[in-house]
N, CA, C and O of each residue as an XYZ file, in Angstrom:
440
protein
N       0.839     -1.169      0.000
C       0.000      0.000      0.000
C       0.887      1.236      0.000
O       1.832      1.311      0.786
N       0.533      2.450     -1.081
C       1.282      3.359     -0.607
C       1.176      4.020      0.357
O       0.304      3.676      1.154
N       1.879      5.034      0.624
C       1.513      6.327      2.118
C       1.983      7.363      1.727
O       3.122      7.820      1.634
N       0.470      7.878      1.382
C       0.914      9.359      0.764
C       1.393     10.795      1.863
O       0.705     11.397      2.688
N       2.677     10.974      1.498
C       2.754     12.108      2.476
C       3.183     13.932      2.057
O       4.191     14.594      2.302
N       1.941     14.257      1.366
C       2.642     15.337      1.073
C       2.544     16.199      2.544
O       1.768     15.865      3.440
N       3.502     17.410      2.637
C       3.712     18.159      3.332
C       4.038     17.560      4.752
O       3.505     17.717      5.851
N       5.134     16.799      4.310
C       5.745     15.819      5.615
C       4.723     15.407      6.642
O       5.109     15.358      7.810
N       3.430     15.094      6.356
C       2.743     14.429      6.868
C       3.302     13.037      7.175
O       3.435     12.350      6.162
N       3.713     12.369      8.486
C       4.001     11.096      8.653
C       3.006     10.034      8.990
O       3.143      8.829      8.780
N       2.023     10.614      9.519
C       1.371      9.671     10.113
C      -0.325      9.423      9.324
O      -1.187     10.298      9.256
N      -0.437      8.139      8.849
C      -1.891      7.926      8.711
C      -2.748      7.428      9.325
O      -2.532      6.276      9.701
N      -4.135      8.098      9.707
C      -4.893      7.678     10.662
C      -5.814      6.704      9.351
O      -5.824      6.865      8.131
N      -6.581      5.604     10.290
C      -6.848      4.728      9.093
C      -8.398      4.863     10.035
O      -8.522      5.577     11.031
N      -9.552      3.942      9.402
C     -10.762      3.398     10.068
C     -10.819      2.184      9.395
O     -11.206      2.108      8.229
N     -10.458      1.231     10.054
C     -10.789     -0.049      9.322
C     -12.234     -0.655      8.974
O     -12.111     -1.726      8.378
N     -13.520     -0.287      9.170
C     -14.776     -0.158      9.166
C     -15.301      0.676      8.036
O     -16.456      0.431      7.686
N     -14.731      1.498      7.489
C     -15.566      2.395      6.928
C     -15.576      2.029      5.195
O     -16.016      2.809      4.351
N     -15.016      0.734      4.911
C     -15.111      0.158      3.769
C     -16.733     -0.179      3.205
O     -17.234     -0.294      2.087
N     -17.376     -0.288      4.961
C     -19.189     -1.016      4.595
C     -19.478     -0.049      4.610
O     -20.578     -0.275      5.115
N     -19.467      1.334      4.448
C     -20.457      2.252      4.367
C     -20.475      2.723      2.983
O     -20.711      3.931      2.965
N     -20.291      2.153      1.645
C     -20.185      2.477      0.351
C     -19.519      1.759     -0.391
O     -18.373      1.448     -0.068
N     -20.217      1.231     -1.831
C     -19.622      0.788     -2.767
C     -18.552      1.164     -3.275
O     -18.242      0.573     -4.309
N     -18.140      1.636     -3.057
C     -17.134      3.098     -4.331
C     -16.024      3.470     -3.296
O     -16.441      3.706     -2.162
N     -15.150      3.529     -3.431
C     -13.733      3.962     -2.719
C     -13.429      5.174     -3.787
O     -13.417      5.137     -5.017
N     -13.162      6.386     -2.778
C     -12.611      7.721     -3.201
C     -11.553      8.592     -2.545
O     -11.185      8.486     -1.376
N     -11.103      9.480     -3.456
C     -10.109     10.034     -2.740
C     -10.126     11.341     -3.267
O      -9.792     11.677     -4.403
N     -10.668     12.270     -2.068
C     -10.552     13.609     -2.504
C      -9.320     14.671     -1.713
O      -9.315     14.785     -0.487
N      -8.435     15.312     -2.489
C      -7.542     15.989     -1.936
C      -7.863     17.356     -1.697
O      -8.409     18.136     -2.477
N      -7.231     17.685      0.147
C      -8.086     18.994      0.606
C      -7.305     20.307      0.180
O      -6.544     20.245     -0.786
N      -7.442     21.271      0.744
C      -6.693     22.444      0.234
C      -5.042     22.400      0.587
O      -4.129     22.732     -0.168
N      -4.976     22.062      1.498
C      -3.807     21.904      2.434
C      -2.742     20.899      1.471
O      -1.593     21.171      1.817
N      -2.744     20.010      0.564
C      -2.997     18.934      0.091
C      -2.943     17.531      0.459
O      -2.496     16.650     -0.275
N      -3.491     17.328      1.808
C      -4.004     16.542      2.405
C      -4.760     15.360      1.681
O      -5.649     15.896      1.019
N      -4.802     14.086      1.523
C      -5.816     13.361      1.059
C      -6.555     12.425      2.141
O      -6.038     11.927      3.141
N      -7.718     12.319      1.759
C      -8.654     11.411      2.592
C      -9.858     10.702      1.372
O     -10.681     11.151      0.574
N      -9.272      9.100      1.891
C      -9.741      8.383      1.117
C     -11.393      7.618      1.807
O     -11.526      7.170      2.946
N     -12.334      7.661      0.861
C     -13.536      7.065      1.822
C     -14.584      6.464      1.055
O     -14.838      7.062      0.009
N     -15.238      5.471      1.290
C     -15.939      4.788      0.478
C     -17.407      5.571      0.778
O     -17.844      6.188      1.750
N     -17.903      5.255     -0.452
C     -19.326      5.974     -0.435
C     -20.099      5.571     -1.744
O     -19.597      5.281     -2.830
N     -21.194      5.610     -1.466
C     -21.910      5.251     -3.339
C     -22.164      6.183     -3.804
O     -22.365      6.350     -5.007
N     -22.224      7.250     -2.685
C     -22.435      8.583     -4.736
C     -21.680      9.796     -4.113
O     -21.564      9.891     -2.891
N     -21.385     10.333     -4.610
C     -20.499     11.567     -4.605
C     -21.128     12.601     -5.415
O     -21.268     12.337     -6.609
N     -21.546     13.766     -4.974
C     -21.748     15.016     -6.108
C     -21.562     16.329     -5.621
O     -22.147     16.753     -4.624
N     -20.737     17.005     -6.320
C     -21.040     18.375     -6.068
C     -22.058     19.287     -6.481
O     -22.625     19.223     -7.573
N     -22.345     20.367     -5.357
C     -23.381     21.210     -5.493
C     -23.453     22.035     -6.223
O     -22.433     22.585     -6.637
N     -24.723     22.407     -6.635
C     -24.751     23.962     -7.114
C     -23.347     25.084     -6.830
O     -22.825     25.959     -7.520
N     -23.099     24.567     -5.538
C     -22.682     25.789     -4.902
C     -20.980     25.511     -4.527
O     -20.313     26.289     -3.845
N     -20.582     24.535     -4.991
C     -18.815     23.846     -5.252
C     -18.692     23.330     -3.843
O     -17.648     23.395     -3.195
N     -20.231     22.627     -3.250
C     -19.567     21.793     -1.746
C     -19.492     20.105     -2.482
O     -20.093     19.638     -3.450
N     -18.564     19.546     -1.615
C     -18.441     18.535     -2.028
C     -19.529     17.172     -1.073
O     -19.703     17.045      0.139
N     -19.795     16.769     -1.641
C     -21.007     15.973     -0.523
C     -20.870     14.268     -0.777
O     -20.966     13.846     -1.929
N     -20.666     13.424      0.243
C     -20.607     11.976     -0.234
C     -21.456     11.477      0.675
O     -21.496     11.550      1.903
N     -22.469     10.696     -0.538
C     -23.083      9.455      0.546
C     -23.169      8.135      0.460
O     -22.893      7.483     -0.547
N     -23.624      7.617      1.704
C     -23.791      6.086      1.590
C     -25.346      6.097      1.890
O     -26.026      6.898      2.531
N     -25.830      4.417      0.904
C     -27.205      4.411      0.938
C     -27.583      3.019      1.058
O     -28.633      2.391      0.922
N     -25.903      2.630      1.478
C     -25.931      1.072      1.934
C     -25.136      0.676      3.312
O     -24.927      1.628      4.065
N     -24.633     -0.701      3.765
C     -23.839     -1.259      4.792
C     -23.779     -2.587      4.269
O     -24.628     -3.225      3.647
N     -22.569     -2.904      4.649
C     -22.052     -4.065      4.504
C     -21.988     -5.070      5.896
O     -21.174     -4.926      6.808
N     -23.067     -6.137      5.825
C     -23.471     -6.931      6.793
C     -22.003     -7.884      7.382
O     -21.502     -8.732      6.644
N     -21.624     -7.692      8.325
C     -20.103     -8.812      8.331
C     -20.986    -10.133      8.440
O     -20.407    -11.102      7.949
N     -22.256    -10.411      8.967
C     -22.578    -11.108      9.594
C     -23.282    -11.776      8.459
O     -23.360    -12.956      8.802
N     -23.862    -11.628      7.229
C     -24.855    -12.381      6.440
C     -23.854    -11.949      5.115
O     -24.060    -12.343      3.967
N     -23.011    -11.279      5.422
C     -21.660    -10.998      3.628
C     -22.810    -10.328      2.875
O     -22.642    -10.524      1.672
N     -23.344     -9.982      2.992
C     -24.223     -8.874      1.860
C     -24.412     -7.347      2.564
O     -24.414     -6.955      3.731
N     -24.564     -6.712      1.298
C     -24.882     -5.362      1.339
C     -26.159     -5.141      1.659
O     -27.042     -5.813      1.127
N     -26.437     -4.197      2.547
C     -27.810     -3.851      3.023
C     -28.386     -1.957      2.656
O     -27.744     -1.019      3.130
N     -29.560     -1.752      1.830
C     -30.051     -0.909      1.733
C     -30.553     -0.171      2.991
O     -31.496     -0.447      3.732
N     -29.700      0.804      3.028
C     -30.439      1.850      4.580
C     -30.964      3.049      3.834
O     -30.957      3.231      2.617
N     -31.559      4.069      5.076
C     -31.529      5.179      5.139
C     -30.230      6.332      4.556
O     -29.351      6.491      5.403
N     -30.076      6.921      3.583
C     -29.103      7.861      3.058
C     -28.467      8.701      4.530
O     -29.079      9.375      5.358
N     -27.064      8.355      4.448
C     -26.204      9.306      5.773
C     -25.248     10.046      5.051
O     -24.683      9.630      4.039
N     -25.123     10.809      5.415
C     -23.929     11.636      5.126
C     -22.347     11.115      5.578
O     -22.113     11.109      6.787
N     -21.404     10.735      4.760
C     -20.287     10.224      4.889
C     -19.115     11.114      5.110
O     -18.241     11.040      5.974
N     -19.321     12.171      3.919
C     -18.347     13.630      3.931
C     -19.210     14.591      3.422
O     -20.147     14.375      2.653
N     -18.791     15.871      3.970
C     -19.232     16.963      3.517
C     -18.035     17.965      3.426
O     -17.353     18.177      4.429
N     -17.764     18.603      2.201
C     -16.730     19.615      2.618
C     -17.059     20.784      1.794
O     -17.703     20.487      0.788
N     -16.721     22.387      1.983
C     -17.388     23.315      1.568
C     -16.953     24.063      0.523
O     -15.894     23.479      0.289
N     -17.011     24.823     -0.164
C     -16.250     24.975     -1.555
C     -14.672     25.579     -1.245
O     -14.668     26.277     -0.231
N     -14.075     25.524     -1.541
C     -12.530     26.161     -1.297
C     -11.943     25.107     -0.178
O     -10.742     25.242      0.053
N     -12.551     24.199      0.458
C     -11.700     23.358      1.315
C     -11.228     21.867      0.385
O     -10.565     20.965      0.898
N     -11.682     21.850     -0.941
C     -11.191     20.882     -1.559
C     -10.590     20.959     -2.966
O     -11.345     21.613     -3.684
N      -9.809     20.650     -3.435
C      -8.798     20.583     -4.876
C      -9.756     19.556     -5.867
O     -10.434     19.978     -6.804
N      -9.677     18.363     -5.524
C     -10.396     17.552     -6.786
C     -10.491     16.007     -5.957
O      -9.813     15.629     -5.001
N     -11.369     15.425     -6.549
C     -11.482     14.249     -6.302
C     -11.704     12.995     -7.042
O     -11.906     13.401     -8.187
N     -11.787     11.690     -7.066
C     -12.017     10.582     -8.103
C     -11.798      9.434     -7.763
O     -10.940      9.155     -6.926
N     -12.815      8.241     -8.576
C     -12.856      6.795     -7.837
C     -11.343      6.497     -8.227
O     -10.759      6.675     -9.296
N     -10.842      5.920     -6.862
C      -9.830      5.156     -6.711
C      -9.680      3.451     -6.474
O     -10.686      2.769     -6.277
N      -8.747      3.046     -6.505
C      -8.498      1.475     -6.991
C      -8.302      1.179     -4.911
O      -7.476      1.772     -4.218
N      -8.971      0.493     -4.575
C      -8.980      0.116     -3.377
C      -7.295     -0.798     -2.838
O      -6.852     -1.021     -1.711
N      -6.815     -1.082     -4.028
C      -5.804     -1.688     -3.488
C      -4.525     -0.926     -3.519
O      -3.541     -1.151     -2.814
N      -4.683      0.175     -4.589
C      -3.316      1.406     -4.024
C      -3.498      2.722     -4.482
O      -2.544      3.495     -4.573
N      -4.695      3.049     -4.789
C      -5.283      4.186     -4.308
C      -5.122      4.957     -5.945
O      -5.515      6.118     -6.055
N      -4.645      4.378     -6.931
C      -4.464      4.613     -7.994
C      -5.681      5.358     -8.337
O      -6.632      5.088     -7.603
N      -6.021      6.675     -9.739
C      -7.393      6.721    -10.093
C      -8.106      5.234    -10.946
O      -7.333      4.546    -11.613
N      -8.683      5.081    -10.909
C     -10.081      4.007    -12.088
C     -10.987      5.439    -13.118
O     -11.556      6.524    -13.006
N     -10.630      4.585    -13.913
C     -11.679      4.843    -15.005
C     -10.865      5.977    -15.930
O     -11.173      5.951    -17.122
N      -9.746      7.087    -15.485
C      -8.801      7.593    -15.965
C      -7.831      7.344    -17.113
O      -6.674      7.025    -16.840
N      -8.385      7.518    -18.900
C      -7.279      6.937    -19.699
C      -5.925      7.864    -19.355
O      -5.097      7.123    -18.824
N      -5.561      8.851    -19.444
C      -4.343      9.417    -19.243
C      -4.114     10.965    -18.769
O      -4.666     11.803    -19.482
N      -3.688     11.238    -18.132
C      -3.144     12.731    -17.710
C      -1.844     13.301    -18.113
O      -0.795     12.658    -18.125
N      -1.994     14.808    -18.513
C      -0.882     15.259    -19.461
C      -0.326     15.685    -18.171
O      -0.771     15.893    -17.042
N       1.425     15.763    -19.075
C       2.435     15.771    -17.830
C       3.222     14.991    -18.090
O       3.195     14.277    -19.093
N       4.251     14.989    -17.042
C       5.260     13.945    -17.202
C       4.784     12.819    -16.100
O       3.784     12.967    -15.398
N       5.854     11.402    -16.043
C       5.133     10.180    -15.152
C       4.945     10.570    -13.569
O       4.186     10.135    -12.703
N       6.154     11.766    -13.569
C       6.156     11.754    -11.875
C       5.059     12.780    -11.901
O       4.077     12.315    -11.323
N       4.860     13.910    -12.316
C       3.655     14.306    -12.376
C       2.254     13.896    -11.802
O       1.446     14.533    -11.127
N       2.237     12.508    -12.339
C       0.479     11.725    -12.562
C       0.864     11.108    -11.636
O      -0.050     10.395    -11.221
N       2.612     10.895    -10.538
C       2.405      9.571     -9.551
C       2.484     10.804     -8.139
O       2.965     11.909     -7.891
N       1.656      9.726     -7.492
C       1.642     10.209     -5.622
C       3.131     10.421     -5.199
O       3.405     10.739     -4.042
């Protein structure tokens, strides 16, 4: 796994749980350029450039299936506290669905 550290950030706080609260693994980077990665099934921004993620499921440990709930709020962040965001590859945080970004390689890498 990588460990992204910009701005000599050493330490990552993790939640090992928060994989069942959404289909979709994301990673949106904050102003600071901080990243925080979080699963959720839909992601959209507002009218108004807030960034909003939700979950509208859970992942049962106990029966291995996904369960339809009530819509919660997962993240919320407000316009100017975030840079960009996009589904990421759960196993190293890579983007999905991305054919290519201009630039050079170190450029496009963490």
């Amino acid at each position: 796994m990588k460990t992204v550290t910009p701005f000599n950030y050493t330490e990552r706080v993790s939640f090992p749980d928060a994989y069942r609260y959404g289909r979709y693994f994301h990673i949106v980077t904050l102003k600071d350029g901080r990243d925080i990665g979080f699963s959720a099934d839909k992601v959209l921004v507002t009218a108004t450039g807030d960034l909003l993620a939700m979950s509208t499921s859970v992942y049962n440990l106990i029966s291995k299936e996904r369960e339809e709930v009530e819509p919660k709020t997962i993240l919320c962040l407000a316009k100017g506290e975030w840079l960009s965001f996009y589904a990421a590859s759960v196993m190293d945080g890579d983007p999905i669905g991305i054919e290519w970004i201009e630039g050079t390689k170190s450029d496009a890498q963490r």
